[in-house]
Backbone as XML, in Angstrom:
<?xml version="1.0"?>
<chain id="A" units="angstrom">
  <residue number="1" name="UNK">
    <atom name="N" x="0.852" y="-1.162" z="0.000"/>
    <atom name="CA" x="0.000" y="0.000" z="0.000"/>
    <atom name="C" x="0.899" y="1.226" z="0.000"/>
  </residue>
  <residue number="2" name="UNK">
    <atom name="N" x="1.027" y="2.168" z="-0.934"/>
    <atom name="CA" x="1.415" y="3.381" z="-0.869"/>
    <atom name="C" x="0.596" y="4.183" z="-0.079"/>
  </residue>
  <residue number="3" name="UNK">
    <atom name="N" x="1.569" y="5.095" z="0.716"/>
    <atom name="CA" x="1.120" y="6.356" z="1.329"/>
    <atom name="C" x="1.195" y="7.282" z="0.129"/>
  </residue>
  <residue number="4" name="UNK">
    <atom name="N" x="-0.232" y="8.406" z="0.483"/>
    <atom name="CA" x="-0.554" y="9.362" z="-0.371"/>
    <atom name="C" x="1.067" y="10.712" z="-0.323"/>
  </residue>
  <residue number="5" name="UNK">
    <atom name="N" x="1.014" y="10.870" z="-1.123"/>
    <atom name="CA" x="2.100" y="12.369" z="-0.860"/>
    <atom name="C" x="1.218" y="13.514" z="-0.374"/>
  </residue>
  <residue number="6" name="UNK">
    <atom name="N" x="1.650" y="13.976" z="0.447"/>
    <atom name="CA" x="1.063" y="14.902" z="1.367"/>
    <atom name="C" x="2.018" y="16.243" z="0.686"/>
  </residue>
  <residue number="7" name="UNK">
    <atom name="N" x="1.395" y="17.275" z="0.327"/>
    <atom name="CA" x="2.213" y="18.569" z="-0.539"/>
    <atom name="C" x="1.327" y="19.812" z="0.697"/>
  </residue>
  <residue number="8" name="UNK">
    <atom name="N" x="0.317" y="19.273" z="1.410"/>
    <atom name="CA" x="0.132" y="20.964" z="2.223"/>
    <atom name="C" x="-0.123" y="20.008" z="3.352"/>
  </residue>
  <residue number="9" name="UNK">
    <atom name="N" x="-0.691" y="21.073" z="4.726"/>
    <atom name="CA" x="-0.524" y="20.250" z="6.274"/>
    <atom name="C" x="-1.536" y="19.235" z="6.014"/>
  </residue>
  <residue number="10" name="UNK">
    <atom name="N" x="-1.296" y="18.472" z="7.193"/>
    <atom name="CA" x="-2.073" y="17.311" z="7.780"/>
    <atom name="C" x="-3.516" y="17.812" z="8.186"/>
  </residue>
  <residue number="11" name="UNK">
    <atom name="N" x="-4.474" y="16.855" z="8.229"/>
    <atom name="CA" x="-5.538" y="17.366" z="8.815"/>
    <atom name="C" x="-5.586" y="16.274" z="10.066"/>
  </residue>
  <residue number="12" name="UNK">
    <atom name="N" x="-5.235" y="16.810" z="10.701"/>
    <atom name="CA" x="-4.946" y="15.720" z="12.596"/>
    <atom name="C" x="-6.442" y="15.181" z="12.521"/>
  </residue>
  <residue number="13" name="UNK">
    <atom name="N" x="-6.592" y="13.968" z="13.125"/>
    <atom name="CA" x="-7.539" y="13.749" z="13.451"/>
    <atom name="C" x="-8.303" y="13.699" z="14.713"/>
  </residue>
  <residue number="14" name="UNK">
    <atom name="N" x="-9.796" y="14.082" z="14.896"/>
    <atom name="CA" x="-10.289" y="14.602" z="15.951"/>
    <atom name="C" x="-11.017" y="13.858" z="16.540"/>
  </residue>
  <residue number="15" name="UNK">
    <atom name="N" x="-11.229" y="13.818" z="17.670"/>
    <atom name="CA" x="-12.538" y="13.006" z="18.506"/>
    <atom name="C" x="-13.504" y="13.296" z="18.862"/>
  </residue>
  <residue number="16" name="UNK">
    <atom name="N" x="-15.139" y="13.263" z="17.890"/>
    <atom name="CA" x="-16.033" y="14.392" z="18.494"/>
    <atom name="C" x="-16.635" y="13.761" z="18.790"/>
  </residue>
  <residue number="17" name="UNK">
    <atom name="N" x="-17.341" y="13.859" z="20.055"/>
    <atom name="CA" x="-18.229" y="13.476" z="21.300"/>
    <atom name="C" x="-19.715" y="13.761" z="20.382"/>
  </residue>
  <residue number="18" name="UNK">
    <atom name="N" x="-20.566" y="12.336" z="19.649"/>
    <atom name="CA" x="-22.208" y="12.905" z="19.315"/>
    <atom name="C" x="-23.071" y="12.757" z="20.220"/>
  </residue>
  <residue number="19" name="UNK">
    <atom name="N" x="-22.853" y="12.362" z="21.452"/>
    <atom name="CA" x="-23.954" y="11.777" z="22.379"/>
    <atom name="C" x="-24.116" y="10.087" z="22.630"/>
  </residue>
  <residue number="20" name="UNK">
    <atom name="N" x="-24.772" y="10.122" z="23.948"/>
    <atom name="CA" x="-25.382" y="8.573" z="24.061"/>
    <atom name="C" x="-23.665" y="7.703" z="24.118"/>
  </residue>
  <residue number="21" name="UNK">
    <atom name="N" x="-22.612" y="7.752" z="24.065"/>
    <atom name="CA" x="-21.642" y="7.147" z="24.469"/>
    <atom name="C" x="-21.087" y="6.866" z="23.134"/>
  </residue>
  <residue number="22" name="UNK">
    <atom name="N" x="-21.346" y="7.763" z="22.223"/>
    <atom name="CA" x="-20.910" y="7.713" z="20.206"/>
    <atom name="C" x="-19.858" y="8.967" z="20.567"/>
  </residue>
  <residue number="23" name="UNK">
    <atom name="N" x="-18.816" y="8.828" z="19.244"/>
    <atom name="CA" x="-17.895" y="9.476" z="19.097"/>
    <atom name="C" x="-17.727" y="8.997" z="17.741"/>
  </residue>
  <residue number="24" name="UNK">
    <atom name="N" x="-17.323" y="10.375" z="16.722"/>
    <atom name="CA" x="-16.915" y="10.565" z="15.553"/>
    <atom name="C" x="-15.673" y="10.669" z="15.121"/>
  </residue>
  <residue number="25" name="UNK">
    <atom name="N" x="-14.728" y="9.804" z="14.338"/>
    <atom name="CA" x="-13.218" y="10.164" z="14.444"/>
    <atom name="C" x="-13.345" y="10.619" z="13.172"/>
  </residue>
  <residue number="26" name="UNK">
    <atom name="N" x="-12.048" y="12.118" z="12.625"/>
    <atom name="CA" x="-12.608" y="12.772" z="11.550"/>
    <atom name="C" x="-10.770" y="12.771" z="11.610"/>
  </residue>
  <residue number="27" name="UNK">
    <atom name="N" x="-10.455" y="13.330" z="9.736"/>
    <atom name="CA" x="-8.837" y="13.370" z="9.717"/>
    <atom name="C" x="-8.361" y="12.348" z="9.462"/>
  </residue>
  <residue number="28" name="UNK">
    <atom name="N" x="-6.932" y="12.877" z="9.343"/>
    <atom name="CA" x="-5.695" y="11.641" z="9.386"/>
    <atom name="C" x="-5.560" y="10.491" z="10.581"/>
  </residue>
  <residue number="29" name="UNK">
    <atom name="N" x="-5.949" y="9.946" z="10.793"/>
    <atom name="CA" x="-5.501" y="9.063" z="11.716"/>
    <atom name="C" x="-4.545" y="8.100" z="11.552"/>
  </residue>
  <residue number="30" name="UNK">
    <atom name="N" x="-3.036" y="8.506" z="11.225"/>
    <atom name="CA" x="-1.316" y="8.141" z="10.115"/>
    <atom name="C" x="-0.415" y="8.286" z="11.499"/>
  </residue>
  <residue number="31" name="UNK">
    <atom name="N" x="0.530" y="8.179" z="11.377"/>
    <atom name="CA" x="1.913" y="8.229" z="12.003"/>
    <atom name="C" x="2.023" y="9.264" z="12.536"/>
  </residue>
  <residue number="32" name="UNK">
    <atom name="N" x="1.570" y="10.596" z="11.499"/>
    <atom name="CA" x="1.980" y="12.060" z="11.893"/>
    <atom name="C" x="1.157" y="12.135" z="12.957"/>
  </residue>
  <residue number="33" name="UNK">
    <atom name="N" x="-0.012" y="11.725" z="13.149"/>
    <atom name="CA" x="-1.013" y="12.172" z="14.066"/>
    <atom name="C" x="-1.677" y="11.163" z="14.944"/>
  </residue>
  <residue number="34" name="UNK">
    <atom name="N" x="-1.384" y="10.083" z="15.206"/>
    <atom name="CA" x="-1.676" y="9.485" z="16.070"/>
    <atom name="C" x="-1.548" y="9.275" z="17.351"/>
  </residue>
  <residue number="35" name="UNK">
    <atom name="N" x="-0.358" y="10.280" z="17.987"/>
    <atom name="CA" x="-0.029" y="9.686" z="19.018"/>
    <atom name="C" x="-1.201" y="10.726" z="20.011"/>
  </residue>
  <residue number="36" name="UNK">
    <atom name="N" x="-1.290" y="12.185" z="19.365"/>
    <atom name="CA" x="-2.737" y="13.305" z="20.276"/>
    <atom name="C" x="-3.758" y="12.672" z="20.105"/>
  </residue>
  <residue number="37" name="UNK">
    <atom name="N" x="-4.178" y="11.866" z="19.403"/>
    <atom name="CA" x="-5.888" y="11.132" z="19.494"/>
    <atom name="C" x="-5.779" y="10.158" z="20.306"/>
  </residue>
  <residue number="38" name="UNK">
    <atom name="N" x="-4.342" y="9.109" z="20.038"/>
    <atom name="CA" x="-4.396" y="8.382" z="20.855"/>
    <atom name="C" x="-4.846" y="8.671" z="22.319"/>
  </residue>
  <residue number="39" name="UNK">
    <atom name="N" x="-4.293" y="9.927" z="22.964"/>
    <atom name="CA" x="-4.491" y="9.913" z="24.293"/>
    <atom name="C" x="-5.430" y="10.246" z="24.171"/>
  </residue>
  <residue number="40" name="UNK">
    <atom name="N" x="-6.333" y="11.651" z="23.439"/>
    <atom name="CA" x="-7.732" y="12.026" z="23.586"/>
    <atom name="C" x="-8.879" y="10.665" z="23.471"/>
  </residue>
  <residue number="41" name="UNK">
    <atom name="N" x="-8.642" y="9.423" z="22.479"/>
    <atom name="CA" x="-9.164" y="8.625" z="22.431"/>
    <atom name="C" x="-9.428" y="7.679" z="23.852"/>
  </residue>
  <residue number="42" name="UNK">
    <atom name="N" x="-8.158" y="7.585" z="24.334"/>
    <atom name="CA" x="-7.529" y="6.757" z="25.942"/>
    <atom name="C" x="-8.444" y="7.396" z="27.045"/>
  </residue>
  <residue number="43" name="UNK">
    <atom name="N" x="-8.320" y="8.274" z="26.848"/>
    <atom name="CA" x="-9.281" y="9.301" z="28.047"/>
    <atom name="C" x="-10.785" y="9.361" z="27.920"/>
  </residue>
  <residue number="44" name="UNK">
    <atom name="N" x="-11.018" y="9.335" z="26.875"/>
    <atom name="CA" x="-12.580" y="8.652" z="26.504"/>
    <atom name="C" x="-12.921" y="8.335" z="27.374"/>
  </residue>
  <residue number="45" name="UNK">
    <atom name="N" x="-12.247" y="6.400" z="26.889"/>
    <atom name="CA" x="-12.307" y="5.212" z="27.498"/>
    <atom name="C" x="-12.187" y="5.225" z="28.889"/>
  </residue>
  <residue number="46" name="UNK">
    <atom name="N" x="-11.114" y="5.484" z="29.758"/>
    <atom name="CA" x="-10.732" y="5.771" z="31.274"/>
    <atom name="C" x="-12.113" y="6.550" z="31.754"/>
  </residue>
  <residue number="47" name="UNK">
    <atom name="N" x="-12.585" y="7.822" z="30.435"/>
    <atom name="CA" x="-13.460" y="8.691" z="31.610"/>
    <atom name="C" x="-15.058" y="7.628" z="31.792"/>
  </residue>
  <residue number="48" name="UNK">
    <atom name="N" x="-15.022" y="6.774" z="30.646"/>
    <atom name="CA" x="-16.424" y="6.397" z="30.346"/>
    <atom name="C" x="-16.744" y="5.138" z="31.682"/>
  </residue>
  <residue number="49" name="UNK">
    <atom name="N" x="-17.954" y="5.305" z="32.416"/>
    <atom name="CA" x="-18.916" y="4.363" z="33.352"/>
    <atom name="C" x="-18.450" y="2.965" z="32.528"/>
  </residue>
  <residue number="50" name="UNK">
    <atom name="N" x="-18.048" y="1.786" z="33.617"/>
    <atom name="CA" x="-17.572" y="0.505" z="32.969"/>
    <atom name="C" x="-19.083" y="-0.106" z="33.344"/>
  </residue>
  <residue number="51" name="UNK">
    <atom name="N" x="-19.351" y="-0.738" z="32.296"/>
    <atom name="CA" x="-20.660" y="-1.508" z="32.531"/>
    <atom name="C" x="-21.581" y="-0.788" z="32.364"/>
  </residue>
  <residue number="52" name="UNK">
    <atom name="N" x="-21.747" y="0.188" z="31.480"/>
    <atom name="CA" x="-23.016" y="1.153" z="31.554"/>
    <atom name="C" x="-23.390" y="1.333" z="29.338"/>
  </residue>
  <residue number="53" name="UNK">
    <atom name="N" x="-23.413" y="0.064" z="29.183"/>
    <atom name="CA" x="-23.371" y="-0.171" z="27.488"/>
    <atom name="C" x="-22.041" y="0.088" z="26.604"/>
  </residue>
  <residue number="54" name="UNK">
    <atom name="N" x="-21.931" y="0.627" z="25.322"/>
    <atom name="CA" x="-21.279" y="0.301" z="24.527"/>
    <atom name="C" x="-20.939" y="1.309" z="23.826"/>
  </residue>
  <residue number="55" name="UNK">
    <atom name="N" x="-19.252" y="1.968" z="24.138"/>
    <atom name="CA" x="-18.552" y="3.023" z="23.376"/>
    <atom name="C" x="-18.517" y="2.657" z="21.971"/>
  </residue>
  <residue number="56" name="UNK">
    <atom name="N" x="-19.132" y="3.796" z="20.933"/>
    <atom name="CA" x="-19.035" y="3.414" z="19.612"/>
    <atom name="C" x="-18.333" y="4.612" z="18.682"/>
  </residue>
  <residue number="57" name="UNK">
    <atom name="N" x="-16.917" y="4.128" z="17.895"/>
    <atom name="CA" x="-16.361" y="5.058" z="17.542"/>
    <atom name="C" x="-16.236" y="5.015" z="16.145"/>
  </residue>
  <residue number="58" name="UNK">
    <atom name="N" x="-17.176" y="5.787" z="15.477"/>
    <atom name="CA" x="-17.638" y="5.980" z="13.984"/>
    <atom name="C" x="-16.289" y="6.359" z="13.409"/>
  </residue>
  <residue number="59" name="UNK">
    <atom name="N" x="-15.671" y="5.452" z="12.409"/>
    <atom name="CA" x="-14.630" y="5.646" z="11.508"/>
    <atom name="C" x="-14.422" y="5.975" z="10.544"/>
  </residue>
  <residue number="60" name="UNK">
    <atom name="N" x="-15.762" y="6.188" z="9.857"/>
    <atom name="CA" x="-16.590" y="6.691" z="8.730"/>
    <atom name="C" x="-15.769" y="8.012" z="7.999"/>
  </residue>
  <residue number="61" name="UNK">
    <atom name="N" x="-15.617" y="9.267" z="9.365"/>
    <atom name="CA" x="-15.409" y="10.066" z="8.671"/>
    <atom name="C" x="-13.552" y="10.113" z="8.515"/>
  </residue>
  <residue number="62" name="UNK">
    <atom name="N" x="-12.884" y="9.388" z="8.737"/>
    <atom name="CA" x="-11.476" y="9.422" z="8.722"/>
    <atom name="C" x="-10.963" y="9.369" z="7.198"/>
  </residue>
  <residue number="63" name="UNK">
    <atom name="N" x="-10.217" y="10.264" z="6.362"/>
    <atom name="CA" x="-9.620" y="10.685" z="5.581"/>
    <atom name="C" x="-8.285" y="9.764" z="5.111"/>
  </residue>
  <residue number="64" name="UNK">
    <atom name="N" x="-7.436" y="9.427" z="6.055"/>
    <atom name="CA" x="-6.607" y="8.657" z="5.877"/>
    <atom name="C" x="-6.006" y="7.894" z="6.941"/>
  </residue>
  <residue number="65" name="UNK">
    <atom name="N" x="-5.677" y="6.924" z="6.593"/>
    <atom name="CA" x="-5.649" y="5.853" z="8.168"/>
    <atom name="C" x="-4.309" y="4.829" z="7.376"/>
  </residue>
  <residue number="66" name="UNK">
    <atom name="N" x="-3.263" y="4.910" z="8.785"/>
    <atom name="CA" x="-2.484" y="3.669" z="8.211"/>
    <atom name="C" x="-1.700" y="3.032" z="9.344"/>
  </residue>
  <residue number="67" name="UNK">
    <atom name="N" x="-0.855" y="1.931" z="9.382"/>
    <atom name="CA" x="-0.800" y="0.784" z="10.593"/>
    <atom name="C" x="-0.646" y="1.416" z="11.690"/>
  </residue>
  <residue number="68" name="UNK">
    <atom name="N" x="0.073" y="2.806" z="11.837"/>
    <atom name="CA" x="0.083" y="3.714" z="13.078"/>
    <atom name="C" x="-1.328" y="3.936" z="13.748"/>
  </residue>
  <residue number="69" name="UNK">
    <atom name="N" x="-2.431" y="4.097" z="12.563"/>
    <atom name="CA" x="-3.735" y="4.404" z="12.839"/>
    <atom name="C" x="-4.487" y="3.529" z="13.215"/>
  </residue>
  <residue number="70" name="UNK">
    <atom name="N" x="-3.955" y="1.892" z="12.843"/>
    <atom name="CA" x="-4.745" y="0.951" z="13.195"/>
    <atom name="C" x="-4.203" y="0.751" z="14.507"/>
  </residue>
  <residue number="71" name="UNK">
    <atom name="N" x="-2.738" y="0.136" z="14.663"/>
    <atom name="CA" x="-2.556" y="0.145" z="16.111"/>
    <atom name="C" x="-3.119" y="0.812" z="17.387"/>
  </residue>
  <residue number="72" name="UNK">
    <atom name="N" x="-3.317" y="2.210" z="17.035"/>
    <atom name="CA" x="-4.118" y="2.767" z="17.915"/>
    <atom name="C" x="-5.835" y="2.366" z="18.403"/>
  </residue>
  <residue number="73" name="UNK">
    <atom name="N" x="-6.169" y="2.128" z="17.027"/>
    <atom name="CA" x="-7.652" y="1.238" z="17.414"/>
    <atom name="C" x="-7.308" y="0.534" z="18.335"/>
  </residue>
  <residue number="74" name="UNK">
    <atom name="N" x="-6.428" y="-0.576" z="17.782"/>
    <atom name="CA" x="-6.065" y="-1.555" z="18.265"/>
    <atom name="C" x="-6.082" y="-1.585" z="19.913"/>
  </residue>
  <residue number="75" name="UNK">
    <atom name="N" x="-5.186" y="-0.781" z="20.290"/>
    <atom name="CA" x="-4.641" y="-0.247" z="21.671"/>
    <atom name="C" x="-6.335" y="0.093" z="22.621"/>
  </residue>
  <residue number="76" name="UNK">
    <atom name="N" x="-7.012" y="1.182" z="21.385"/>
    <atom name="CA" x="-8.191" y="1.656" z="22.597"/>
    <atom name="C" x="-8.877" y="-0.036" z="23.168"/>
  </residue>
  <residue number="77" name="UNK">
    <atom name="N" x="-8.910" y="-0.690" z="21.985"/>
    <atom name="CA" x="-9.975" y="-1.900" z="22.226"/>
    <atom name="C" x="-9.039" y="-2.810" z="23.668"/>
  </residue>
  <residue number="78" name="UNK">
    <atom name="N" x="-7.447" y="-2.432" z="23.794"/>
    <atom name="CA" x="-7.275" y="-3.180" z="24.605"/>
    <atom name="C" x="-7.235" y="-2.328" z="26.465"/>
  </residue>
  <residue number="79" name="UNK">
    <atom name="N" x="-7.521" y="-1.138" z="26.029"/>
    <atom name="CA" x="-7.731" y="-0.211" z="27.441"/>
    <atom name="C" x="-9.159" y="-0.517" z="27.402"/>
  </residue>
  <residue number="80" name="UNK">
    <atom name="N" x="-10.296" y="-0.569" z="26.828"/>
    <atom name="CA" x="-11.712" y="-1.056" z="27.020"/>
    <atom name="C" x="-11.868" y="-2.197" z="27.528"/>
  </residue>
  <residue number="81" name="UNK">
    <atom name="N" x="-11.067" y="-3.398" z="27.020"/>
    <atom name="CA" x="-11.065" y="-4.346" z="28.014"/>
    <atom name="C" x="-10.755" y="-4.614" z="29.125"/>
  </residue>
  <residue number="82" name="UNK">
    <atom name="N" x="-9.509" y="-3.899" z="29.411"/>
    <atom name="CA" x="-8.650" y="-3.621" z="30.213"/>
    <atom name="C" x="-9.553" y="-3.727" z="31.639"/>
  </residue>
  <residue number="83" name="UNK">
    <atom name="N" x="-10.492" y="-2.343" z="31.082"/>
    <atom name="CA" x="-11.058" y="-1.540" z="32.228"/>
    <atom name="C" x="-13.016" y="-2.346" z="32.471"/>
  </residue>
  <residue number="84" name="UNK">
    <atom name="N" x="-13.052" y="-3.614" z="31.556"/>
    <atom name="CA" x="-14.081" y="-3.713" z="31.264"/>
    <atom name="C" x="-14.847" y="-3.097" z="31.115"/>
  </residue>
  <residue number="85" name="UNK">
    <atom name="N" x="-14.710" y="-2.380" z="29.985"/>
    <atom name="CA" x="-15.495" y="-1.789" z="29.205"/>
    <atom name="C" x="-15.959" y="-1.911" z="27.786"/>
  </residue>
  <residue number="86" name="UNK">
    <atom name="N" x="-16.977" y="-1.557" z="27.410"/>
    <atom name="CA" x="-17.334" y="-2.151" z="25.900"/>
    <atom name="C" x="-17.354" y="-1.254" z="24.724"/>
  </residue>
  <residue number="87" name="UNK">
    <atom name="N" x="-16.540" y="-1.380" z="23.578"/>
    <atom name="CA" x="-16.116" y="-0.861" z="22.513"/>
    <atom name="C" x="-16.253" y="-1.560" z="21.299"/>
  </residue>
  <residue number="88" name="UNK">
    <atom name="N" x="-16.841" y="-0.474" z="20.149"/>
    <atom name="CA" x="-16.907" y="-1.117" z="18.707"/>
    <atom name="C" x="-16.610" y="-0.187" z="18.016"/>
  </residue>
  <residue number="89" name="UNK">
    <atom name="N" x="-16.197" y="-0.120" z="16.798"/>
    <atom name="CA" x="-16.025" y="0.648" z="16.015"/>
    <atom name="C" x="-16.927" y="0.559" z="14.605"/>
  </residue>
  <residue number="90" name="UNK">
    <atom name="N" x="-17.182" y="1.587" z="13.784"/>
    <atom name="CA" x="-18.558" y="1.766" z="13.215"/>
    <atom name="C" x="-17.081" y="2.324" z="11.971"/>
  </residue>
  <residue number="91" name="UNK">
    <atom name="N" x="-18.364" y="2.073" z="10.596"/>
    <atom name="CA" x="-17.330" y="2.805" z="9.353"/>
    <atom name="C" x="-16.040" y="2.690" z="9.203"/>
  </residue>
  <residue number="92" name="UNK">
    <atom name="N" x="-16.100" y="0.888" z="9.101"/>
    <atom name="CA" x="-14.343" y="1.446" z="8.903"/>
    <atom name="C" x="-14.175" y="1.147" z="7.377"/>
  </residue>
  <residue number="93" name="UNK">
    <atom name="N" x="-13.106" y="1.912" z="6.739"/>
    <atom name="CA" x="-13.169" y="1.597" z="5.722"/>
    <atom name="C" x="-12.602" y="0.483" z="5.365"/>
  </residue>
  <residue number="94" name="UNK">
    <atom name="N" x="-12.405" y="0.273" z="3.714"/>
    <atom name="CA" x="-12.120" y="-0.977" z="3.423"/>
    <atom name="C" x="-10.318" y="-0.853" z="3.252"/>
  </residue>
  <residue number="95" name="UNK">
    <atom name="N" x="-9.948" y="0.437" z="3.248"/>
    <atom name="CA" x="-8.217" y="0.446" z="3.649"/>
    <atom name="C" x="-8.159" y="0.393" z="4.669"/>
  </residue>
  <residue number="96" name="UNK">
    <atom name="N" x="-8.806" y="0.344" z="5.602"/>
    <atom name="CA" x="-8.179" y="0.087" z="7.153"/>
    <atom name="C" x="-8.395" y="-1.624" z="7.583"/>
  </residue>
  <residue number="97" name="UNK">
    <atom name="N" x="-9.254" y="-1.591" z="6.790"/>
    <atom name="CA" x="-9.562" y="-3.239" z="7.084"/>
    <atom name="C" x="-8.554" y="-4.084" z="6.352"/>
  </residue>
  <residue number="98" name="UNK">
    <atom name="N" x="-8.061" y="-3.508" z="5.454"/>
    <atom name="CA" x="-6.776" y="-4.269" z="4.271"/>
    <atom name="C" x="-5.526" y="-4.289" z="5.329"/>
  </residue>
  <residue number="99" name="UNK">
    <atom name="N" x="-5.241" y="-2.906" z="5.792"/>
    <atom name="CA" x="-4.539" y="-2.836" z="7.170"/>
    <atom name="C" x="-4.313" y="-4.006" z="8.059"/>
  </residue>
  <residue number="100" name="UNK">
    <atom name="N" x="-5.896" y="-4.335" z="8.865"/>
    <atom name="CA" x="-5.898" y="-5.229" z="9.812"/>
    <atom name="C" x="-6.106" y="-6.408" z="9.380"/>
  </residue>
  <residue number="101" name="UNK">
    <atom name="N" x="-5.957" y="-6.439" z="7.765"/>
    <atom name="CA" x="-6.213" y="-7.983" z="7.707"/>
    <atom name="C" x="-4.913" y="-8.626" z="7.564"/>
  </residue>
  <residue number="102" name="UNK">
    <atom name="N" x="-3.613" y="-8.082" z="7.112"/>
    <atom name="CA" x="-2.174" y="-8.347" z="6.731"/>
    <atom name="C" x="-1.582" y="-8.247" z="8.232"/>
  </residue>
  <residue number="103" name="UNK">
    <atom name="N" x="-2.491" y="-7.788" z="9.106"/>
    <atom name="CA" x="-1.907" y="-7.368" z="10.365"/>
    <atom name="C" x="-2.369" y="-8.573" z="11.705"/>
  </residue>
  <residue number="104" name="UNK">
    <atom name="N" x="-3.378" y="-9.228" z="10.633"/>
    <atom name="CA" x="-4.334" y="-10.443" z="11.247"/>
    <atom name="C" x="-5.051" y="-9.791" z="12.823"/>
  </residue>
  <residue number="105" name="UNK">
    <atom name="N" x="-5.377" y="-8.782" z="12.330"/>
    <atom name="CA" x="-6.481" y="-8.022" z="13.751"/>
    <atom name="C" x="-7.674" y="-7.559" z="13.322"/>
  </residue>
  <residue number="106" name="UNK">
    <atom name="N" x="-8.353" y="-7.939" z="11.839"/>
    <atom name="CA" x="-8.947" y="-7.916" z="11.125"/>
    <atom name="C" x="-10.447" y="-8.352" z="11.871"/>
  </residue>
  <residue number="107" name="UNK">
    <atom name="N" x="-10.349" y="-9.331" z="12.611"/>
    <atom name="CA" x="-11.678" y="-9.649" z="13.023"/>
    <atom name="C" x="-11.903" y="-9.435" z="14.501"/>
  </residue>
  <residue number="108" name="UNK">
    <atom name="N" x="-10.565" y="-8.479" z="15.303"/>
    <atom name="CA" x="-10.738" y="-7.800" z="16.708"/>
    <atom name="C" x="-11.649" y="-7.027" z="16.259"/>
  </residue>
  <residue number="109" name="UNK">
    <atom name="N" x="-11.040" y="-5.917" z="14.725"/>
    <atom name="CA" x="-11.572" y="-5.203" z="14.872"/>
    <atom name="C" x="-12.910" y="-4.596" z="14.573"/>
  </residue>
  <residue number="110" name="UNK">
    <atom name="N" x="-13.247" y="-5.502" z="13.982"/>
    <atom name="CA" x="-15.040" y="-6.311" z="13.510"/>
    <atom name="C" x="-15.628" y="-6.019" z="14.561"/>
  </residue>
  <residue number="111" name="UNK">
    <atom name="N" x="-15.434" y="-7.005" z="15.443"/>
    <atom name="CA" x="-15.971" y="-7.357" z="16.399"/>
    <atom name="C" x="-15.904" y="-6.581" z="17.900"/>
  </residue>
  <residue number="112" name="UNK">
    <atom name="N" x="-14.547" y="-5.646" z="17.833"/>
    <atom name="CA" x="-14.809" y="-5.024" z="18.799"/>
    <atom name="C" x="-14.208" y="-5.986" z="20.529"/>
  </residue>
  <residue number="113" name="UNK">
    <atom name="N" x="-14.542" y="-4.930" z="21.587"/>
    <atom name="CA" x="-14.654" y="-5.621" z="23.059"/>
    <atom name="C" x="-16.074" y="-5.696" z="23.506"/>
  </residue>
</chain>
């Protein structure tokens, strides 16, 4: 898989809170920018009631995503368990899933905690 050439800034990617225990990830979610969502993502998770239903983090709107970006999924789904808590992810595309399938985390990330 080639990375795109990037010729103007990054668009970081963001974590927006829609309600009901949903969150929208928007942007790059790449190397350059993973490690500030990561924690904004981490803190979510830590702030969210364990046992009180199911964190859902719409992937839909993410722009560009690559193994830096998946690992980080990766990572939230293992602080959700961690903390028993429950996590899925919504919209992912079919390059991130090409990602986790060479990466064989392909059906964590299906499926979620």
């Amino acid at each position: 898989m080639v990375n795109p050439v990037v010729t103007g800034p990054v668009e970081a990617a963001t974590l927006l809170e829609t309600g009901g225990g949903r969150y929208a990830l928007r942007g790059w979610l790449a190397f350059a920018t993973a490690r500030v969502i990561h924690e904004k993502g981490r803190n979510v998770i830590l702030a969210a009631s364990t046992g009180t239903g199911v964190l859902e983090f719409d992937c839909g709107g993410l722009t560009h995503t690559d193994s830096a970006g998946v690992a980080v999924l990766i990572d939230w789904l293992a602080v959700a368990k961690h903390r028993g808590q429950r996590l899925r992810y919504l919209g992912i595309s079919d390059s991130v899933r090409a990602i986790a399938r060479i990466s064989e985390v392909d059906e964590l990330l299906e499926s979620g905690v």
